[in-house]
C-alpha atoms as a printed R data frame, in Angstrom:
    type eleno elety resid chain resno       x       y       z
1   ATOM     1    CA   UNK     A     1 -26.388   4.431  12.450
2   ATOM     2    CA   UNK     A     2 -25.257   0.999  12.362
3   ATOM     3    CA   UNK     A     3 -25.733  -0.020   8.542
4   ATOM     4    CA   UNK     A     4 -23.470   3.028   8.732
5   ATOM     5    CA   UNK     A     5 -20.710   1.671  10.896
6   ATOM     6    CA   UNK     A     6 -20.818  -1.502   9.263
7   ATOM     7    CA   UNK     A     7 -20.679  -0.463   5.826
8   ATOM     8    CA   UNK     A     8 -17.494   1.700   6.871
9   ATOM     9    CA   UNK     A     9 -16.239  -1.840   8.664
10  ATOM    10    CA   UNK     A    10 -16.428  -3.487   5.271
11  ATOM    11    CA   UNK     A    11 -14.594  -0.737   3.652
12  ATOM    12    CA   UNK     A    12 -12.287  -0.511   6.002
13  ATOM    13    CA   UNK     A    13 -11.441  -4.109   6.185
14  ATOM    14    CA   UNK     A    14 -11.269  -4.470   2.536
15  ATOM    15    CA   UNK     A    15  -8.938  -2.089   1.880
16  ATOM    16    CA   UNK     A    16  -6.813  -3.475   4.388
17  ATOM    17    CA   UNK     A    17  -6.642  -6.823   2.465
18  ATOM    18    CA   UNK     A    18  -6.168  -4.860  -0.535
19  ATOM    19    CA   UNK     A    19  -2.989  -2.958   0.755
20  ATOM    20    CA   UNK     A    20  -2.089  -5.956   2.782
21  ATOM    21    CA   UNK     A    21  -1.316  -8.167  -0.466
22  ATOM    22    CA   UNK     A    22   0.544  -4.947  -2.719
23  ATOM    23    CA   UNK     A    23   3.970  -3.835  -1.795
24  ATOM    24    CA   UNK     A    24   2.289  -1.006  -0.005
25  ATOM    25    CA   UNK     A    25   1.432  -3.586   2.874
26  ATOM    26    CA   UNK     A    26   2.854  -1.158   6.167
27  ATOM    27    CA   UNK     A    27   0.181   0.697   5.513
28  ATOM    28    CA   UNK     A    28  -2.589  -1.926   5.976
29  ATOM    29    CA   UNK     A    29  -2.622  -1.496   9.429
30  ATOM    30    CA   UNK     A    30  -4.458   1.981   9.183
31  ATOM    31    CA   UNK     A    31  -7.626   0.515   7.236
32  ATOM    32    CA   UNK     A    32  -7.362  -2.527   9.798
33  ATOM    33    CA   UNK     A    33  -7.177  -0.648  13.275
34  ATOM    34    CA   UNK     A    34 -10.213   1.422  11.273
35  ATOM    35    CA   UNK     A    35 -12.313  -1.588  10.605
36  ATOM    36    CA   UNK     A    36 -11.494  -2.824  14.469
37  ATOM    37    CA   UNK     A    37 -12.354   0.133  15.947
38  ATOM    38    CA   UNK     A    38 -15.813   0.085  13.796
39  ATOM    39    CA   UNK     A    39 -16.514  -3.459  14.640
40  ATOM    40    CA   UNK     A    40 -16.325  -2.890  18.215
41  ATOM    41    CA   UNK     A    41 -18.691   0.165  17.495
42  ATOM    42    CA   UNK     A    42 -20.773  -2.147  15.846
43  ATOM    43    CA   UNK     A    43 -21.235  -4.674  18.736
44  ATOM    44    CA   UNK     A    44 -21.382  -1.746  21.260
45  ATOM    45    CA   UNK     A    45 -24.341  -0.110  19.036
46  ATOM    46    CA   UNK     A    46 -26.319  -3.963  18.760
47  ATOM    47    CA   UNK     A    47 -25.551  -5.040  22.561
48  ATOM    48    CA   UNK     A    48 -28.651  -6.120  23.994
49  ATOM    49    CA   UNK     A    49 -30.628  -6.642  20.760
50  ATOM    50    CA   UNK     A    50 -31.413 -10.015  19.094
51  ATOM    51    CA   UNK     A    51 -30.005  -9.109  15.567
52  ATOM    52    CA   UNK     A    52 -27.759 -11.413  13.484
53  ATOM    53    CA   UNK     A    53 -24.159 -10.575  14.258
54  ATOM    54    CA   UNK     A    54 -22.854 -12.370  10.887
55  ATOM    55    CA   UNK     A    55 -21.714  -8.962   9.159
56  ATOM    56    CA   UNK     A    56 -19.920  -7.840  12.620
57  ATOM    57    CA   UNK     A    57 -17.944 -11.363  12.920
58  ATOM    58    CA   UNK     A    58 -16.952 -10.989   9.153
59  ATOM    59    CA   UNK     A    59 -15.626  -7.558   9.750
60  ATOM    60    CA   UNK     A    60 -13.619  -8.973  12.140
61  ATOM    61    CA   UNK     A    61 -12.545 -12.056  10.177
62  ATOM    62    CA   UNK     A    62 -11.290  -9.765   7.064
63  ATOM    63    CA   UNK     A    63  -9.587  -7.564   9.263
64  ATOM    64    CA   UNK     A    64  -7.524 -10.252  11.060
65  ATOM    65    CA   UNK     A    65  -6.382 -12.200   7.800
66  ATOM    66    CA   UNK     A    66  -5.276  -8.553   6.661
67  ATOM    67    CA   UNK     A    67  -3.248  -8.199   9.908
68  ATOM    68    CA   UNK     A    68  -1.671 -11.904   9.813
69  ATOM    69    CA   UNK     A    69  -0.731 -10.788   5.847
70  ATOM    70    CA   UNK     A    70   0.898  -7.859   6.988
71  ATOM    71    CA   UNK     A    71   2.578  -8.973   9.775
72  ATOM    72    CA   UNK     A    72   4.238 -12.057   8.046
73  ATOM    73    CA   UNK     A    73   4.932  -9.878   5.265
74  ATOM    74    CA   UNK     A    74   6.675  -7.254   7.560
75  ATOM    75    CA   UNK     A    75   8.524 -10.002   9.178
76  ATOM    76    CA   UNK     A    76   9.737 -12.265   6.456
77  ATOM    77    CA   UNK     A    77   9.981 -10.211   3.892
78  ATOM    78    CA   UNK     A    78  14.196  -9.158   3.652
79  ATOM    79    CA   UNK     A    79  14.867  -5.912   0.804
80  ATOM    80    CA   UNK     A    80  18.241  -6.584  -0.109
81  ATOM    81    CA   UNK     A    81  20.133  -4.194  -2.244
82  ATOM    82    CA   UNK     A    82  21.632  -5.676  -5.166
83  ATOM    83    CA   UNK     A    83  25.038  -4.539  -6.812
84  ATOM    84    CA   UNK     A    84  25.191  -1.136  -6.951
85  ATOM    85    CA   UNK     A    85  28.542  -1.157  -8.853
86  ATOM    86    CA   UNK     A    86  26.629  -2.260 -12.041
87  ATOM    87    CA   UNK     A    87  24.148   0.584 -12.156
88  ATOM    88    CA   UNK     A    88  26.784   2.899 -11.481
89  ATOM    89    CA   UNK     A    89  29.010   1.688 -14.458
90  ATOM    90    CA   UNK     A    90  25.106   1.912 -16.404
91  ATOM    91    CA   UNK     A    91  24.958   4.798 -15.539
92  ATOM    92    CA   UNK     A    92  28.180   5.986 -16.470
93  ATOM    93    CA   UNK     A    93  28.424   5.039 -19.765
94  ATOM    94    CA   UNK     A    94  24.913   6.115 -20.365
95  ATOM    95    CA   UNK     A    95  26.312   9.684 -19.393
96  ATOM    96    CA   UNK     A    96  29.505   9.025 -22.101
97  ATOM    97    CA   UNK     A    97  27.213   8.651 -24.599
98  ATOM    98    CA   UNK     A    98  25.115  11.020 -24.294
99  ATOM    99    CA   UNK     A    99  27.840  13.313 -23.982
100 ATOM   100    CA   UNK     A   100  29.517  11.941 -26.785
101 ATOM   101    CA   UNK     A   101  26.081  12.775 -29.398
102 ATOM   102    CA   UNK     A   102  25.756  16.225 -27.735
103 ATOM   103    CA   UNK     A   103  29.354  16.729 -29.233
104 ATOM   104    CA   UNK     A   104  28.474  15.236 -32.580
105 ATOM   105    CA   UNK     A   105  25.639  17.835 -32.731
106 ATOM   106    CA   UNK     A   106  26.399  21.031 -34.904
107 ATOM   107    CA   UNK     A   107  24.288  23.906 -33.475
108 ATOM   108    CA   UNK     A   108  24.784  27.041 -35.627
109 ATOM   109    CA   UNK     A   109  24.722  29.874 -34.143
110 ATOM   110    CA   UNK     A   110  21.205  31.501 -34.560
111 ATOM   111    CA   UNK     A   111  20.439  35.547 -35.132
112 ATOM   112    CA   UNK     A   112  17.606  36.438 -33.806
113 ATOM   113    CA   UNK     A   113  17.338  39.739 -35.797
């Protein structure tokens, strides 16, 4: 049962660090509350026995360098819309021209007979 909680610590974690660095970094704190909540599983299921605690405390470790990502990315990171008016006028005269070779096009009519 432990191996089990541990391996799903590490998995956890590691996708935390993995969606903490990608523009997809809000949702790192899912994977990271995940891996805390199996760490402290973890050390609840090995209190009292003299095993090496290593794999626990790196749990831990990945899943607080994935929260201190995401948090300074959520914090310093500013989205600023750039000017709209250029895309619109893009856009525009994307739409003339298109318009402008639909006219150009001579469609017969067809009889379907």
């Amino acid at each position: 049962m432990k191996k089990l909680i541990i391996i799903l610590g590490f998995i956890s974690a590691i996708l935390a660090i993995l969606l903490a660095v990608t523009p997809l970094s809000k949702i790192a704190f899912l994977p990271a509350g995940a891996a805390l909540l199996f760490g402290v599983i973890a050390i609840y299921i090995s209190k009292g026995k003299k095993e090496l605690k290593k794999s626990i405390q790196l749990i831990f470790l990945l899943t607080i360098i994935a929260l201190v990502v995401t948090t300074y990315k959520s914090i310093f990171n500013n989205v600023e819309v750039g000017n709209t008016e250029e895309l619109i006028e893009k856009e525009n005269e994307s739409e003339e021209k298109a318009i402008e070779e639909l006219e150009e096009l001579d469609i017969d009519e067809i009889d379907l007979e």
